[in-house]
C-alpha positions as a Markdown table, in Angstrom:
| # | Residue | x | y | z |
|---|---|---|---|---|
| 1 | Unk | 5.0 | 9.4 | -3.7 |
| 2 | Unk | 7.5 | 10.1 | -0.9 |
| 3 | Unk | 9.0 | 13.2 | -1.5 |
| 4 | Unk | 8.0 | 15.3 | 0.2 |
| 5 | Unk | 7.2 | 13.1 | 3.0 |
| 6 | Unk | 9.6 | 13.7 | 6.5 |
| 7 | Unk | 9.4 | 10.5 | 8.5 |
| 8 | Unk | 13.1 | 9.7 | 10.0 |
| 9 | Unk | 14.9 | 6.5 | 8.4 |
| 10 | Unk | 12.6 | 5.9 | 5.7 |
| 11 | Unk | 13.7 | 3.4 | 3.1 |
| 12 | Unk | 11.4 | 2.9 | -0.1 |
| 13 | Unk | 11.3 | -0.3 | -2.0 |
| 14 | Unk | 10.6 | -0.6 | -6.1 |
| 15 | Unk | 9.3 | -3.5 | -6.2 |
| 16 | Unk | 7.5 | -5.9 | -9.0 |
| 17 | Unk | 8.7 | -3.5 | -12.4 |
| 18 | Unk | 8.1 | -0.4 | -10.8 |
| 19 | Unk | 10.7 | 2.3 | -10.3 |
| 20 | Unk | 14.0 | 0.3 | -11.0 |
| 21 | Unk | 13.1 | -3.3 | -10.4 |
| 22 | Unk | 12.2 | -5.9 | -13.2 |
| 23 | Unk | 8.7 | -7.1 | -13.7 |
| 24 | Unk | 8.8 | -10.6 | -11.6 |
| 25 | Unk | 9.2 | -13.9 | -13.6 |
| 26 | Unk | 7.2 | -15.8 | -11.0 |
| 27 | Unk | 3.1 | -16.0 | -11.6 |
| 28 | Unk | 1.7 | -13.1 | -9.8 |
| 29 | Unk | 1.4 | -13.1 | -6.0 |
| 30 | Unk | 1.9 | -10.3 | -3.3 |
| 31 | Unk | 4.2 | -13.1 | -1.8 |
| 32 | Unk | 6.8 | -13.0 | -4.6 |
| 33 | Unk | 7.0 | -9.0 | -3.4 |
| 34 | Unk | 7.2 | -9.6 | 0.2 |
| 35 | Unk | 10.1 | -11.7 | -0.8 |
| 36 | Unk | 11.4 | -8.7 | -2.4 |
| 37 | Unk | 11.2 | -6.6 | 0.7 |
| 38 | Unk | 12.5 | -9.4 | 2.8 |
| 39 | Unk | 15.4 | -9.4 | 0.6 |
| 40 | Unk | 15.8 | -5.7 | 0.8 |
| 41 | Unk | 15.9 | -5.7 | 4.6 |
| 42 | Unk | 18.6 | -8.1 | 4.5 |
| 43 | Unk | 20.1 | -5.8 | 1.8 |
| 44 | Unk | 20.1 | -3.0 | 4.3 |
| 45 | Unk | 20.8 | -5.2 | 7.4 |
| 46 | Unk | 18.0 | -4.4 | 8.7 |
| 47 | Unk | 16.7 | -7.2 | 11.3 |
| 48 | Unk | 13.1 | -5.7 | 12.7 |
| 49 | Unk | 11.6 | -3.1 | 11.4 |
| 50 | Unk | 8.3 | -0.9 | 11.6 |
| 51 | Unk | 6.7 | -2.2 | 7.9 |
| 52 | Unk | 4.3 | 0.5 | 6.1 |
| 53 | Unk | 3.1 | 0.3 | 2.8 |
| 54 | Unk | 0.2 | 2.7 | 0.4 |
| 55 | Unk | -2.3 | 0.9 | -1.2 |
| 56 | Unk | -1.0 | -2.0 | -2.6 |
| 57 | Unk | 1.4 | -1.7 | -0.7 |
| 58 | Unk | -0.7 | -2.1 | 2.6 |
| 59 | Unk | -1.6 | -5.8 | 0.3 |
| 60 | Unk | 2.1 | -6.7 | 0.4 |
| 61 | Unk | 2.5 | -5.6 | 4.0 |
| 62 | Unk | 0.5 | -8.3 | 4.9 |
| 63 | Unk | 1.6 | -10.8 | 2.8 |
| 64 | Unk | 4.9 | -10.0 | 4.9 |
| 65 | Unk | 3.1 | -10.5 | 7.5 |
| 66 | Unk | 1.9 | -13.8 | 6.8 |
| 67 | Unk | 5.5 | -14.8 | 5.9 |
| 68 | Unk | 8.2 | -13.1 | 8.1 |
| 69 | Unk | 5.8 | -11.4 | 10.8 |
| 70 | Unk | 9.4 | -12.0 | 13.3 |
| 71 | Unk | 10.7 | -8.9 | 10.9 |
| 72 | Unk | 7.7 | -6.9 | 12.0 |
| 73 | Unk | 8.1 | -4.6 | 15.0 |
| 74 | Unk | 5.5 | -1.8 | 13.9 |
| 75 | Unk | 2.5 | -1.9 | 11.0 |
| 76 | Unk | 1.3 | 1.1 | 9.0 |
| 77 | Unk | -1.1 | 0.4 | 6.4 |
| 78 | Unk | -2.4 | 3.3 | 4.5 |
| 79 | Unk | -5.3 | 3.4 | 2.0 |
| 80 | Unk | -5.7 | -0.2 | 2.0 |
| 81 | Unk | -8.2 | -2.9 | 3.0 |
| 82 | Unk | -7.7 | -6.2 | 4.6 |
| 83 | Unk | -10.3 | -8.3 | 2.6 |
| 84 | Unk | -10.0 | -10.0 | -0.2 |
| 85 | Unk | -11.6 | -8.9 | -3.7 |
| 86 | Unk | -15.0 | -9.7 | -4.5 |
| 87 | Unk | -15.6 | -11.9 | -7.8 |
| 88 | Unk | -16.4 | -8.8 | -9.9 |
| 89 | Unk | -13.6 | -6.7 | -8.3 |
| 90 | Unk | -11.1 | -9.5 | -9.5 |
| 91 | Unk | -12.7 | -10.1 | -12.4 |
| 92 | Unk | -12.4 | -6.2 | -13.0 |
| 93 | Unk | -8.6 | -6.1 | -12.0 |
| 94 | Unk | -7.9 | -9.7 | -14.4 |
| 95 | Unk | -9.8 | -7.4 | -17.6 |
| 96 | Unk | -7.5 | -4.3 | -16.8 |
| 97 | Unk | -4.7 | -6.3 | -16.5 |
| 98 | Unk | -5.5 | -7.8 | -20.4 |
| 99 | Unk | -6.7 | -4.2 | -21.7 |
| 100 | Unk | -3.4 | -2.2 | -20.4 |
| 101 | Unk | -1.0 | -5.3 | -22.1 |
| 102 | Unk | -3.3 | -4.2 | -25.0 |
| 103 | Unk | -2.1 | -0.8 | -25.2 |
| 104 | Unk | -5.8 | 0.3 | -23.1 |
| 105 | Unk | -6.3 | 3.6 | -21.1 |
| 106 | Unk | -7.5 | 2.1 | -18.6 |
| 107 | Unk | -4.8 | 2.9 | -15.4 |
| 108 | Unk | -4.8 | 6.2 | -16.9 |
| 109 | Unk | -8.9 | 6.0 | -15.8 |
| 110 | Unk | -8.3 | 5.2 | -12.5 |
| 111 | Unk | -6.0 | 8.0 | -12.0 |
| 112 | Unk | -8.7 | 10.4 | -11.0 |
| 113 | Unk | -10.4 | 8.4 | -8.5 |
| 114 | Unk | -7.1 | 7.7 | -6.3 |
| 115 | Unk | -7.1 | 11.8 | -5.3 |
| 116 | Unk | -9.5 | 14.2 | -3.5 |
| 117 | Unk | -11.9 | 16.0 | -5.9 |
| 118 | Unk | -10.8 | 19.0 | -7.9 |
| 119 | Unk | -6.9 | 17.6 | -6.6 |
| 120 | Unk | -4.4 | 20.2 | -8.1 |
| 121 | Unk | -2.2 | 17.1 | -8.7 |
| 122 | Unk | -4.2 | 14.7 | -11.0 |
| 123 | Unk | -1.6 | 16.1 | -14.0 |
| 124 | Unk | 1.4 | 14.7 | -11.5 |
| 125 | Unk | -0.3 | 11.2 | -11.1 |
| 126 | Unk | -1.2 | 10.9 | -15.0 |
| 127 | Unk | 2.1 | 11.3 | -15.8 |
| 128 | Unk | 3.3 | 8.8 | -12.9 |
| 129 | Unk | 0.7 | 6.2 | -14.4 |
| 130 | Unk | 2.0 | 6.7 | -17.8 |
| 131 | Unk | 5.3 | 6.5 | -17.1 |
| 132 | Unk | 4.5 | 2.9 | -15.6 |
| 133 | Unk | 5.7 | -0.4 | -17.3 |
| 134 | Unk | 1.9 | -2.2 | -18.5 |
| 135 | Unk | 3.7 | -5.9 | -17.8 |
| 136 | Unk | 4.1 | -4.8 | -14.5 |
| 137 | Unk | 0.6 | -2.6 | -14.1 |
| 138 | Unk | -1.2 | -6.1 | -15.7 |
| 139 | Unk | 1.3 | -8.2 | -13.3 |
| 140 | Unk | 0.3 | -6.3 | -10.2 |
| 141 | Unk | -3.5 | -6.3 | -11.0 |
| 142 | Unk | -3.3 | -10.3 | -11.3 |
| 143 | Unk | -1.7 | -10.5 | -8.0 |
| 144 | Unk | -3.8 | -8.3 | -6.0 |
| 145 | Unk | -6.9 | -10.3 | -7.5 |
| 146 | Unk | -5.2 | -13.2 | -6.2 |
| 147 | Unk | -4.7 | -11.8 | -2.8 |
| 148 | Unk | -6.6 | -13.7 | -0.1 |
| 149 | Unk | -8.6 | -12.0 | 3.2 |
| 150 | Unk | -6.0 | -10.6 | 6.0 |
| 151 | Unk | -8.3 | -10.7 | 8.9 |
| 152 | Unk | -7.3 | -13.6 | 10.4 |
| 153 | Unk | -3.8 | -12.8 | 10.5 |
| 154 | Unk | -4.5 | -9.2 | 12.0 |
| 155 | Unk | -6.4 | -10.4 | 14.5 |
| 156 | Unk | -3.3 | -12.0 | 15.7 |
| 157 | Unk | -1.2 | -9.4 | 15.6 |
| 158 | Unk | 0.7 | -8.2 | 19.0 |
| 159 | Unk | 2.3 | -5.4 | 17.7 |
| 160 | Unk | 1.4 | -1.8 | 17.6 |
| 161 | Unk | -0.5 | -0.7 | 14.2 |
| 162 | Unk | -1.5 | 3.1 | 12.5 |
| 163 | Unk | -3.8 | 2.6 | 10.1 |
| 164 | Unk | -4.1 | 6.0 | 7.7 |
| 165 | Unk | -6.9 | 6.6 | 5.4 |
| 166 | Unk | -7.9 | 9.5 | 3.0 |
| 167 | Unk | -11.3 | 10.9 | 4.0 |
| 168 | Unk | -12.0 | 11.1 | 0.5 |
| 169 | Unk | -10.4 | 7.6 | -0.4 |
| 170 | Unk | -13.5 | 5.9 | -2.5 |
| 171 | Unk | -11.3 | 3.2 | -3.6 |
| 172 | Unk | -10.5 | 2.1 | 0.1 |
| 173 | Unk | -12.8 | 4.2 | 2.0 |
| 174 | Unk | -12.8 | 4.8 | 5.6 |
| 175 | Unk | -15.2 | 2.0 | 6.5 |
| 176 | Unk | -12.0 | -0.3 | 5.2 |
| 177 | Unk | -9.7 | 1.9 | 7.5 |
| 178 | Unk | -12.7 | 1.1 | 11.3 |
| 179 | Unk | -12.9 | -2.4 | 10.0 |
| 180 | Unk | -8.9 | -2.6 | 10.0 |
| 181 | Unk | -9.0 | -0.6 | 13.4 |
| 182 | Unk | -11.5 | -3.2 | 14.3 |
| 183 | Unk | -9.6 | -6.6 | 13.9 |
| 184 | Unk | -5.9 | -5.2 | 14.9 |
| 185 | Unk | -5.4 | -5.5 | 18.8 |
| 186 | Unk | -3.4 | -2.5 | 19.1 |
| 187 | Unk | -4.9 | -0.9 | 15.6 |
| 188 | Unk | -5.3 | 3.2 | 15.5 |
| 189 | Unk | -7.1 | 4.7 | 13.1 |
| 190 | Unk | -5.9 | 8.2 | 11.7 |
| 191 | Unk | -8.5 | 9.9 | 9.0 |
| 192 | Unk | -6.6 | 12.5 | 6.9 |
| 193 | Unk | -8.8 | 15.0 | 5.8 |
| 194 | Unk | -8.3 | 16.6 | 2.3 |
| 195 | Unk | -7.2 | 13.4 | 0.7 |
| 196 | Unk | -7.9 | 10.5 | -1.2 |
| 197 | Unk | -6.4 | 7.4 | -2.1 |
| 198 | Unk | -3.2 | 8.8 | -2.1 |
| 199 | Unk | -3.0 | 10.6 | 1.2 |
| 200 | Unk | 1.3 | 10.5 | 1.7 |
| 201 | Unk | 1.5 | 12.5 | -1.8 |
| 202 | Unk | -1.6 | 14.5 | -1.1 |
| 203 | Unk | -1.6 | 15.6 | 2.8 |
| 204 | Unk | 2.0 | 14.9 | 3.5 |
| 205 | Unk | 2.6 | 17.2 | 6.2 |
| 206 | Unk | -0.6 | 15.5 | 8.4 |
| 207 | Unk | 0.9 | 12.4 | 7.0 |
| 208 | Unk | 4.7 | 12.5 | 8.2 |
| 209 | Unk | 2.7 | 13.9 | 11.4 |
| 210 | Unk | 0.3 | 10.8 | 12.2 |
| 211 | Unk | 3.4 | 8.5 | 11.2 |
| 212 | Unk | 6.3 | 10.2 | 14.0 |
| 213 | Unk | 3.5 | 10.7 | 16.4 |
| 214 | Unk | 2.7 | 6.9 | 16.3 |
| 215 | Unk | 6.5 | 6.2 | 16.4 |
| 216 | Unk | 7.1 | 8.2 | 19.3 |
| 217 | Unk | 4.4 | 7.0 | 21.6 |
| 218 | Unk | 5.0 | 3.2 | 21.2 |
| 219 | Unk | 9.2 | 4.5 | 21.1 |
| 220 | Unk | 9.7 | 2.6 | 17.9 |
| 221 | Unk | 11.6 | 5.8 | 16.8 |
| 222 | Unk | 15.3 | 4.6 | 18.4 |
């Protein structure tokens, strides 16, 4: 996902059976992961730090939020939404979670809808998604159905926030990305164009760009 992005000091968390962590024991909760990157930060030594995350990982950066938001000097939440899921959106996320454990296609169905049409990289992202543990695709889709609204917490927030969303993100579409602008005091909104759901693997020239640009005018770049 971050390969070929350049942003100085970046350190990526696996997290929740992705990459080279273990699928959690605990029930499924975005708080159990923002443990994860709490622990990781103290890992690393790291006391404050400016806290990004794609997607779900926008899900878990406010669940760190809610937790440890003293840890938090900077926010970058990227094709993500504040709000909680509808009943049918959880419902949808609680039957995908029992059909992949079933040995169903159905992450592999999602994966064109998280790029721009016609993406040249849809064969890169099926083969990311089916390279994925299901126990810890079916464990993340319970948590995130879990998740409760962010709003309030945002609203709160007196630290400097980019939000970054794909112009042809349908999954979190821009209208997510103004209502986040909305609610966080200091919130910028950046609208990449030429992506989708994905917009660090898709656009991430522009998206190493917005990031350094946003570091450097609130100097959160020392």
């Amino acid at each position: 996902m971050f390969s070929d992005v350049d942003i100085p000091d970046l350190l990526t968390v696996d997290l929740g059976g992705f990459g080279d962590s273990n699928v959690p024991e605990a029930e499924p909760s975005l708080d159990v992961l923002a443990d994860e990157v709490l622990a990781e930060l103290d890992r690393n030594d790291l006391d404050r730090v400016v806290l990004g995350g794609v997607s779900i990982g926008g899900y878990i950066a406010m669940a760190f939020i809610r937790r440890y938001r003293e840890r938090v000097a900077g926010l970058v939440l990227v094709d993500t939404k504040a709000s909680a899921d509808t009943p049918e959106a959880a419902a949808n996320r609680l039957k995908m979670a029992e059909s992949v454990l079933a040995g169903g296609d159905d992450a592999e169905a999602l994966a064109p809808k998280m790029l721009a049409p016609e993406s040249p990289l849809l064969p890169r992202v099926m083969e990311m998604v089916r390279a994925a543990n299901p126990e810890a695709i079916a464990w993340a889709q319970r948590a995130m159905a879990a998740r409760p609204d962010s709003f309030d917490e945002l609203e709160h927030l007196a630290i400097p926030a980019l939000i970054i969303v794909g112009e042809h993100d349908t999954l979190t579409p821009p209208s997510e990305a103004e209502k986040l602008e909305d609610a966080i005091p200091y919130g910028e909104l950046v609208t990449i164009e030429g992506a989708g759901h994905l917009t660090p693997l898709e656009r991430p020239e522009e998206f190493s760009l917005a990031v350094r640009r946003f570091l450097e005018r609130w100097s959160l770049d020392d």
